[in-house]
N, C-alpha and C positions, 0 to 999 in steps of 0.2 A: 284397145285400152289406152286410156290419156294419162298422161305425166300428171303430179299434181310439185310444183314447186313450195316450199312452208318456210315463210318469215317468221322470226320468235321473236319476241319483243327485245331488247338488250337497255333498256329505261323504261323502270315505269312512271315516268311520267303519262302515258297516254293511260293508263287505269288511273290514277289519282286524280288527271284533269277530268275523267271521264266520271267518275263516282260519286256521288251527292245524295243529298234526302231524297231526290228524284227519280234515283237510281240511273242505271243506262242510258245511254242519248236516244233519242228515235233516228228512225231512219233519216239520212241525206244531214244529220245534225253535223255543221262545221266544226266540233269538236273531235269528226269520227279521223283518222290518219287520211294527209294529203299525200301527193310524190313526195315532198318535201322531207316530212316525219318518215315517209318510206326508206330511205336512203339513210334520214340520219339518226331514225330509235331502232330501225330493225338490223337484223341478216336474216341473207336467205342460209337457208340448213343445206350444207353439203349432199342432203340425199333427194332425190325425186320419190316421190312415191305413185304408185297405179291406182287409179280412178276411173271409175264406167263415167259419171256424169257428173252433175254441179246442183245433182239433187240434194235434200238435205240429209238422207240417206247415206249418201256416200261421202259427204262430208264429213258425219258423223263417224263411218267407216275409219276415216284417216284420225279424226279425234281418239276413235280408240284405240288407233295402232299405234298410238303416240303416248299413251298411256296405260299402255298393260307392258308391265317391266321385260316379260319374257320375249317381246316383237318386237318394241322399241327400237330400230336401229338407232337413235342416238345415247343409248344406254352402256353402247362398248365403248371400251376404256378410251380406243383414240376419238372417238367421236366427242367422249366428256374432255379430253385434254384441246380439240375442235372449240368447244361450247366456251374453254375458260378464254383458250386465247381470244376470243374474240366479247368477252365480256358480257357473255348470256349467261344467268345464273339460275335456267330449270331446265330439266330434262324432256317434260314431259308439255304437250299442247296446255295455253293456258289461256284463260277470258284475255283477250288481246292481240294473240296469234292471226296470224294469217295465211290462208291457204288462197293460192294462183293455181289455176288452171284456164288454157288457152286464152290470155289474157284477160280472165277475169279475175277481178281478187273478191275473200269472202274472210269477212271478221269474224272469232268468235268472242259471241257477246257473252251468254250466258244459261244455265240448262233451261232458263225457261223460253227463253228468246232463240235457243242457238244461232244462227249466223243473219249476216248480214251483209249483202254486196255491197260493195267499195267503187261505185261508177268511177268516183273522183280520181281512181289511180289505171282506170281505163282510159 
């Protein structure tokens, strides 16, 4: 089983730049997060979670354990006292988020699109 590392947005700036009549960026689109944005709109979350593959299966796996209240580990109290200090303001995976595993990163876009690899922060 592989680790999966999960960055939470902590600015949305990157949804507002990203949001338009046009909806979503396409792939590879320069609007999508560079290192740059990685470093300085996200954190990585205190926990790892376990991951088979970088299917979108199990992507969607960790989207749900991030949002069903009773699994959520960032749902316990120090984990929300974690999220404030550091200027994250949701608990739960959100269009923006990003999931790493074995240095690949994968955005989530949205339920109709779900993710999207991040070459650019490989």
């Amino acid at each position: 089983m592989k680790k999966a590392s999960i960055y939470y947005f902590k600015n949305i700036k990157w949804l507002l730049t990203v949001q338009s009549e046009d909806g979503y960026p396409k792939k590879g689109d320069p609007r999508y997060p560079n290192k740059g944005d990685l470093k300085l709109d996200y954190v990585r979350l205190p926990v790892r979670l376990d991951i088979k593959d970088t299917t979108e299966q199990s992507l969607d796996d960790i989207y749900k354990t991030l949002n069903v209240d009773e699994i959520n580990p960032m749902g316990e109290q120090k984990m929300q006292d974690w999220l404030k200090a550091n200027v994250v303001k949701h608990t739960s995976m959100s269009c923006g988020d990003i999931i790493e595993v074995e240095g690949k990163y994968f955005i989530c876009d949205d339920d109709e699109r779900g993710w999207t690899e991040l070459k650019q922060l490989e």
